[in-house]
BAFI-3210 file (N, C-alpha, C; in Angstrom, 3 decimals, decimal comma, padded with zeros to 6 digits):
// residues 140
n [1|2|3|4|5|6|7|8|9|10|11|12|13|14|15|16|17|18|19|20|21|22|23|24|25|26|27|28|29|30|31|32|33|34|35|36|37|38|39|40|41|42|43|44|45|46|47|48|49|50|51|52|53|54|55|56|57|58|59|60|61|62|63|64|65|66|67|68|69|70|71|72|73|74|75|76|77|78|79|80|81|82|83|84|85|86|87|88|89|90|91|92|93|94|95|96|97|98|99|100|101|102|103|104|105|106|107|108|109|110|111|112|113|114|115|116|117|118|119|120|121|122|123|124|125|126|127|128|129|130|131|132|133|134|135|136|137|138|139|140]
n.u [-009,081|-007,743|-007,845|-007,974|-006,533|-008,031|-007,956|-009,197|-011,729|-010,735|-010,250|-010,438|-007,869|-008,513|-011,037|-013,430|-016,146|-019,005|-021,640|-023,558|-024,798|-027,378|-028,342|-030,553|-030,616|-032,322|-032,522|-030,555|-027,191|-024,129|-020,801|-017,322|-014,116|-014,620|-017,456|-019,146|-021,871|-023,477|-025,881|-028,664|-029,746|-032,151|-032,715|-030,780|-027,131|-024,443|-021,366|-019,006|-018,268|-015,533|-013,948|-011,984|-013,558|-015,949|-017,802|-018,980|-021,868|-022,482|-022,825|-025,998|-026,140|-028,270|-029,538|-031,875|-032,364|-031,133|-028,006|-024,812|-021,639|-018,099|-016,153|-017,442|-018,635|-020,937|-022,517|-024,816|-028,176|-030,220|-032,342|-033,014|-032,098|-028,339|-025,190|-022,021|-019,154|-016,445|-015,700|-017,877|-018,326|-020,204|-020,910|-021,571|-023,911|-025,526|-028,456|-030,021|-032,189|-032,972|-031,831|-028,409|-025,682|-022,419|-018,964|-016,959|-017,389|-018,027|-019,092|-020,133|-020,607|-024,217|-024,898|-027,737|-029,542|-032,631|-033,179|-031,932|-029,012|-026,325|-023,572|-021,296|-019,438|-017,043|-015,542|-018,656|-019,794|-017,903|-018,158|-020,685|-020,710|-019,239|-020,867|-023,432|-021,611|-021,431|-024,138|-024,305|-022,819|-024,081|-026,427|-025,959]
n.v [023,853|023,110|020,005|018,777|015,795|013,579|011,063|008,244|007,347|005,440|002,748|003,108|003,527|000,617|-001,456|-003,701|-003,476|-005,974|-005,944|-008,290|-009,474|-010,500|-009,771|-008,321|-005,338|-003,984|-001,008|001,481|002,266|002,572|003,619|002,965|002,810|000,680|000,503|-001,421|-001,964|-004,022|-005,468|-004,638|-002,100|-000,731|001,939|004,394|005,339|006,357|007,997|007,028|009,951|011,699|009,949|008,169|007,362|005,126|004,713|002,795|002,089|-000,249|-001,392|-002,333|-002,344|-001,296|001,579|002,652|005,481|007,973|009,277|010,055|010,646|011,305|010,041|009,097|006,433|006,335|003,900|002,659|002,312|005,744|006,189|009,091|011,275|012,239|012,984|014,137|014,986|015,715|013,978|013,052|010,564|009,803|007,181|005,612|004,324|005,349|005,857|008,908|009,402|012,254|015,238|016,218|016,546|018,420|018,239|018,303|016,984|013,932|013,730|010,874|010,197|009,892|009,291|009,564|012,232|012,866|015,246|018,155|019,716|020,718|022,549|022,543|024,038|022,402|023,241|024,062|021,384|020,585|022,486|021,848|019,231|019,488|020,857|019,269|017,204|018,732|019,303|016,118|015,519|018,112|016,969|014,454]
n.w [-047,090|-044,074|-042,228|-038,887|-037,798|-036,143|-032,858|-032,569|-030,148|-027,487|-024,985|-021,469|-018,649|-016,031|-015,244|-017,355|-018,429|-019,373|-021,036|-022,153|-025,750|-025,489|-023,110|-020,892|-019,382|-015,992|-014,777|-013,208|-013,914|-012,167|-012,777|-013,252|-015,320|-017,911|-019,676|-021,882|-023,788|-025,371|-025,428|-023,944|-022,153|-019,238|-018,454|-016,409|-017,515|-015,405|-014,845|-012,077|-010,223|-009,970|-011,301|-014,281|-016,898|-019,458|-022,504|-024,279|-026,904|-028,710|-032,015|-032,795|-029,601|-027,231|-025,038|-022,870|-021,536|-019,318|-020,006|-018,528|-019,108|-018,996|-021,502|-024,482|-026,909|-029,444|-031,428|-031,174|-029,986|-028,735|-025,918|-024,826|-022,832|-023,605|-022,273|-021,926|-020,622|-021,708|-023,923|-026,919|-029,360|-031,958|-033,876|-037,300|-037,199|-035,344|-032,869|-031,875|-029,598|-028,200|-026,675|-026,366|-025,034|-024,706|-024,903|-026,738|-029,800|-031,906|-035,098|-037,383|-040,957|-041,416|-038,926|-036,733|-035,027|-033,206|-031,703|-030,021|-030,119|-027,525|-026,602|-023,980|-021,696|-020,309|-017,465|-016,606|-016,289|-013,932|-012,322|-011,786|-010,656|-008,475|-006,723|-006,748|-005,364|-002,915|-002,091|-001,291|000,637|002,349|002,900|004,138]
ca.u [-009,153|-007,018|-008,543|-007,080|-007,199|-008,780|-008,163|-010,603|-011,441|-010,126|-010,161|-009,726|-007,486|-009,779|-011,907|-014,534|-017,889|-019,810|-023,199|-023,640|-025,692|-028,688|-028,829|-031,535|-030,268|-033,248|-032,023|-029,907|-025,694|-023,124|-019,249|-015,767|-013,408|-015,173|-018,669|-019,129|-022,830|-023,900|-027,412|-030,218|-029,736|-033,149|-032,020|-029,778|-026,343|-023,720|-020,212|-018,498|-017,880|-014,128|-013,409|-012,041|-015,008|-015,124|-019,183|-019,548|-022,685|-021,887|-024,286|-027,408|-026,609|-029,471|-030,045|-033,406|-032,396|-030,339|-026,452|-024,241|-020,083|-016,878|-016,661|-018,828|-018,418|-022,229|-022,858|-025,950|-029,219|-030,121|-033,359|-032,536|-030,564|-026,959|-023,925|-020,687|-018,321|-015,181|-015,834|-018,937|-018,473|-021,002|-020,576|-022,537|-024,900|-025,855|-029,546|-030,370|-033,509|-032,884|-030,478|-027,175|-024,786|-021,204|-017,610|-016,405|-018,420|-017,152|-020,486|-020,119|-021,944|-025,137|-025,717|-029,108|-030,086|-033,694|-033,302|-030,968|-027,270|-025,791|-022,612|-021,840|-017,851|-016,197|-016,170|-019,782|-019,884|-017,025|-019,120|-022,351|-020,275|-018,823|-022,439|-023,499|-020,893|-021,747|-025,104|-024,830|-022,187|-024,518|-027,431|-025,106]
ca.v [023,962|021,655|019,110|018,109|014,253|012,947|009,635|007,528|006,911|004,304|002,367|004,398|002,802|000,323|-002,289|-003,139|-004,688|-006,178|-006,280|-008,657|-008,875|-010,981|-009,270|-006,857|-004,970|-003,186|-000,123|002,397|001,267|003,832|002,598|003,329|001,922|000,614|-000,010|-001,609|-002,705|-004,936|-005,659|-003,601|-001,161|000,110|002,672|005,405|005,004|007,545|007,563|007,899|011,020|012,082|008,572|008,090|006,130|005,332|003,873|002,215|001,394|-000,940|-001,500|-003,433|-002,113|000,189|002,436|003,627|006,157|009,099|008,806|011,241|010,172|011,503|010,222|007,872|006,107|005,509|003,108|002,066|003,391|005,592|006,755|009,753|012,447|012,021|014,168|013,822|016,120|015,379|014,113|011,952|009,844|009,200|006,817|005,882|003,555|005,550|006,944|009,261|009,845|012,684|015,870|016,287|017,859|018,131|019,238|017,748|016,019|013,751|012,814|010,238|010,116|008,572|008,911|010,505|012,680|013,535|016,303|018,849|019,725|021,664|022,299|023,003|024,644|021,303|024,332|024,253|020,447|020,507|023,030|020,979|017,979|020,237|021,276|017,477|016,361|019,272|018,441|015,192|015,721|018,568|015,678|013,361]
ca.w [-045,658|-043,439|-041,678|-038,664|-038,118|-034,259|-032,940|-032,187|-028,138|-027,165|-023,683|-020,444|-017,243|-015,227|-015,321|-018,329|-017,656|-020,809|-021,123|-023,681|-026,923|-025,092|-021,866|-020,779|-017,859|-015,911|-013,305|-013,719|-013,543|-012,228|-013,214|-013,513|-015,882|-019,383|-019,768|-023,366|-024,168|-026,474|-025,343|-023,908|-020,676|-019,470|-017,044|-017,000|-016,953|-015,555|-014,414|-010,570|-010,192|-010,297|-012,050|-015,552|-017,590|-020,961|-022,435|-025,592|-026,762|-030,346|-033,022|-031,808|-028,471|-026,871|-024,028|-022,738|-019,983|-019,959|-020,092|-018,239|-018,678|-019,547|-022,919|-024,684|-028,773|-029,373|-032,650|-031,018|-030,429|-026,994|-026,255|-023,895|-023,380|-023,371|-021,435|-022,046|-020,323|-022,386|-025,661|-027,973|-030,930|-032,976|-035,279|-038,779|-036,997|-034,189|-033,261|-030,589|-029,973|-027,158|-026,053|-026,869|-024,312|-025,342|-024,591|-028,064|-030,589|-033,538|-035,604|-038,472|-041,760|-041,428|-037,468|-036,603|-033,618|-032,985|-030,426|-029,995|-029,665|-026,863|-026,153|-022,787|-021,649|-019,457|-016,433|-015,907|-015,437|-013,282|-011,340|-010,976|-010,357|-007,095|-006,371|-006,202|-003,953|-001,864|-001,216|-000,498|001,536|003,536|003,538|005,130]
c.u [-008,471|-007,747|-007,437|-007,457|-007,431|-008,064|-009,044|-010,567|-011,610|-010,463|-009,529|-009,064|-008,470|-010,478|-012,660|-015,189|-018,576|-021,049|-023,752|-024,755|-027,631|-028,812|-029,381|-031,298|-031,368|-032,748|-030,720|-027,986|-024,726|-021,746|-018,200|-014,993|-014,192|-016,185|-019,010|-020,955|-023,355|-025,636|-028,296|-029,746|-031,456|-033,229|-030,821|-028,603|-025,503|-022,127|-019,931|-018,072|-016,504|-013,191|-013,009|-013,377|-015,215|-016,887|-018,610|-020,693|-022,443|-023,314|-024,738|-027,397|-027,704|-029,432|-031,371|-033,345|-031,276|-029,159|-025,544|-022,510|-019,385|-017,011|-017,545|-018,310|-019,866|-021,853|-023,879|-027,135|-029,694|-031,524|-033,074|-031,806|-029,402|-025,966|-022,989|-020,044|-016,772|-015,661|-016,943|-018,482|-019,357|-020,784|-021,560|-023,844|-025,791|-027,131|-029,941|-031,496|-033,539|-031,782|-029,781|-026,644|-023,989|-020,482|-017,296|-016,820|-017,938|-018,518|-019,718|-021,104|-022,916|-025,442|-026,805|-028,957|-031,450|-033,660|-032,106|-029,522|-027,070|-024,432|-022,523|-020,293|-017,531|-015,967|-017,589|-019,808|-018,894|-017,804|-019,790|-021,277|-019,692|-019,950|-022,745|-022,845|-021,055|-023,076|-025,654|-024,033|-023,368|-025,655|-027,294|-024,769]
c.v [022,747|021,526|018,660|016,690|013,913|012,031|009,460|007,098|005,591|003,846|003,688|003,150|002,135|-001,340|-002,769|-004,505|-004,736|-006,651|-007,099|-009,168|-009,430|-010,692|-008,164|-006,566|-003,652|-002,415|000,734|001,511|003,104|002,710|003,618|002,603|002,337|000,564|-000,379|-002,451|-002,820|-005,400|-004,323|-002,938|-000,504|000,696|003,828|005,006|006,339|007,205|008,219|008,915|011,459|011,527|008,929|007,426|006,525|004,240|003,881|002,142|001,130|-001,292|-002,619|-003,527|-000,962|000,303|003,096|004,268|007,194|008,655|010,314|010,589|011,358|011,702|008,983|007,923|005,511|004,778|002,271|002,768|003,943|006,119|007,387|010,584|012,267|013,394|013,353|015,073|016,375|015,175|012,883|011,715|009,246|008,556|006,232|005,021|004,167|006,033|007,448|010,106|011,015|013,731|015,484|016,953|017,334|018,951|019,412|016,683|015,264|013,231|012,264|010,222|009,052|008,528|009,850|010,464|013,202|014,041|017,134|018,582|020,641|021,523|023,150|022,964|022,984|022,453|023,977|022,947|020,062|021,605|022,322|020,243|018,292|020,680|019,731|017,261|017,271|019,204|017,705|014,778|016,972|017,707|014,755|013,905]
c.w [-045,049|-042,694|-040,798|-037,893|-036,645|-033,826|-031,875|-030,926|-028,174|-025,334|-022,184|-019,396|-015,961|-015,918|-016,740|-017,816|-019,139|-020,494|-022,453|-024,448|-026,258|-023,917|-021,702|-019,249|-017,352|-014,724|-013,833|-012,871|-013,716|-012,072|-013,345|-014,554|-017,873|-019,365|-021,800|-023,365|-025,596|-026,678|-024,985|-022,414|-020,663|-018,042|-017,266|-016,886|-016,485|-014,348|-012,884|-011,160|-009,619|-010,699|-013,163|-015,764|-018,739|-021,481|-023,683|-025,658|-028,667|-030,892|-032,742|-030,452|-028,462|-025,265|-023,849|-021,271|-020,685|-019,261|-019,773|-017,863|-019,637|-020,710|-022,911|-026,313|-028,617|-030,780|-032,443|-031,093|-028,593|-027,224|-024,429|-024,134|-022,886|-022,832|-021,432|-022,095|-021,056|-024,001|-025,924|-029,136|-031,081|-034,049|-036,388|-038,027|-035,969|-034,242|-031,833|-030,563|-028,191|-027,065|-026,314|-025,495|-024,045|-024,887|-026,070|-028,496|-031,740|-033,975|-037,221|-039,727|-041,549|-040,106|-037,863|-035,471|-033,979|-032,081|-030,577|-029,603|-028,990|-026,316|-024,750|-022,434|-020,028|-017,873|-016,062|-015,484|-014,301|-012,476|-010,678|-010,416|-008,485|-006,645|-005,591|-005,256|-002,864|-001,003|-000,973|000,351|002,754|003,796|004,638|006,755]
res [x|x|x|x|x|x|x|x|x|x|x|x|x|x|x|x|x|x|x|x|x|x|x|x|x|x|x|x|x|x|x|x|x|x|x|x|x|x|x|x|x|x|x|x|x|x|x|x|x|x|x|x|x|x|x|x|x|x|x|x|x|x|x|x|x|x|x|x|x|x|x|x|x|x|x|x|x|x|x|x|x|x|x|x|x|x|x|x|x|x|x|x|x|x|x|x|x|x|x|x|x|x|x|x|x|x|x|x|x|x|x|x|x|x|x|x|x|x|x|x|x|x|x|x|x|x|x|x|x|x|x|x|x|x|x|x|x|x|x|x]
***
């Protein structure tokens, strides 16, 4: 069977903000650009909405909130459920203790998920995402 070969996500156009290995950030962080953490998030994170954005979270980073971007390379640990409308990498270190919901998934040997996988067609979040801005545009 051929295998055909990925590459690995890389940086998106923008900014990057580091959260680094001894910082505990409490509240939820919405971004554009990079977001690379190294330390502790306890809060959700999730990306502007019609932005590129591009999350890391590297081994001995953690998340305790749910995570809704683009893409995302976990190798940390999240506790939550994750969304990613584009694409997830999982890589060997990763643990998610929470939901799955995926355009395109790369899992590595050796990550763990405790919770499910759903994939979900890049259309429907591009729906909601037009939902959202509609009503908080009719709020406004």
């Amino acid at each position: 069977m051929l295998r055909k070969e990925s590459k690995p996500l890389t940086s998106v156009q923008g900014s990057t903000t580091l959260i680094a290995p001894d910082a505990v950030v409490t509240g939820d962080i919405q971004f554009s650009g990079n977001l690379d953490v190294e330390g502790v998030v306890k809060g959700s994170i999730s990306a502007e909405p019609g932005k590129e954005a591009m999350l890391r979270v590297v081994n001995g980073g953690r998340v305790e909130g749910e995570i809704r971007v683009p893409s995302a390379m976990i190798n940390g640990a999240v506790t939550g459920d994750v969304h990613s409308s584009e694409r997830l990498e999982l890589a060997e270190q990763a643990e998610i203790d929470g939901d799955i919901y995926y355009h395109l998934i790369e899992m590595a040997v050796g990550c763990k998920v405790n919770g499910g996988l759903r994939h979900v067609a890049k259309v429907t979040d591009d729906l909601a995402m037009k939902r959202e801005q509609r009503a908080t545009q009719d709020a406004v």
